[in-house]
N, C-alpha and C positions, 0 to 999 in steps of 0.2 A: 377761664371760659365758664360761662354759665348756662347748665340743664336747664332745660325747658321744667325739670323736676321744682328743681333750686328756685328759678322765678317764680313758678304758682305755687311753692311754699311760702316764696316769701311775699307776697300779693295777699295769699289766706292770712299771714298775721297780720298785716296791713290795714286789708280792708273790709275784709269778710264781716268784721264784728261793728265794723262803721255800718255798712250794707245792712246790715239785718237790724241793727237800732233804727236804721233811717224806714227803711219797709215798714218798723214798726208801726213808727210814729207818722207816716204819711196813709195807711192804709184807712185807718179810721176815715182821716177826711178825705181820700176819693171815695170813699165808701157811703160819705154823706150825701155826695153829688149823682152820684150813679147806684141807685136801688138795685141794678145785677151782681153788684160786689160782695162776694161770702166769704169769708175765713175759715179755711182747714185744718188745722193745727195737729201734729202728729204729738201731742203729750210732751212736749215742750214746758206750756205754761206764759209765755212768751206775748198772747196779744190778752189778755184780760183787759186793758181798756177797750178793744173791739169787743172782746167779749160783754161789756158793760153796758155799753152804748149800741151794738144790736145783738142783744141775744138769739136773735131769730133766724141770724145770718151767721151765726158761728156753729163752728162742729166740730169738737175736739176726737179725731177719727181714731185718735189711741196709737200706737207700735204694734207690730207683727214681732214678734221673738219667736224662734222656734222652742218646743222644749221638749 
């Protein structure tokens, strides 16, 4: 039998990291098409080509840590 746990682990190692390479790489170009398109980035590091190509529309908002 398999947890509902067990499947969305195993989905995360699947396809999470496909997902998020592909969001990459497609944002820039709906971003070309559509001027309301901004980039948030939580300190990642992760879109620098959006960041390259609209600097004006990116915002790298940083992480909240407590300390």
């Amino acid at each position: 039998m398999v947890t509902l746990a067990a499947a969305t682990d195993d989905w995360t190692r699947r396809y999470a990291a496909a997902a998020r390479d592909l969001y990459r790489e497609l944002l820039p170009e709906l971003a070309a098409r559509n001027t309301a398109i901004v980039c948030l980035e939580a300190d990642h590091g992760g879109f620098a080509a959006f960041a390259r190509r609209f600097p004006d529309r990116y915002l790298d908002v940083g992480i909240a840590v407590p300390v």
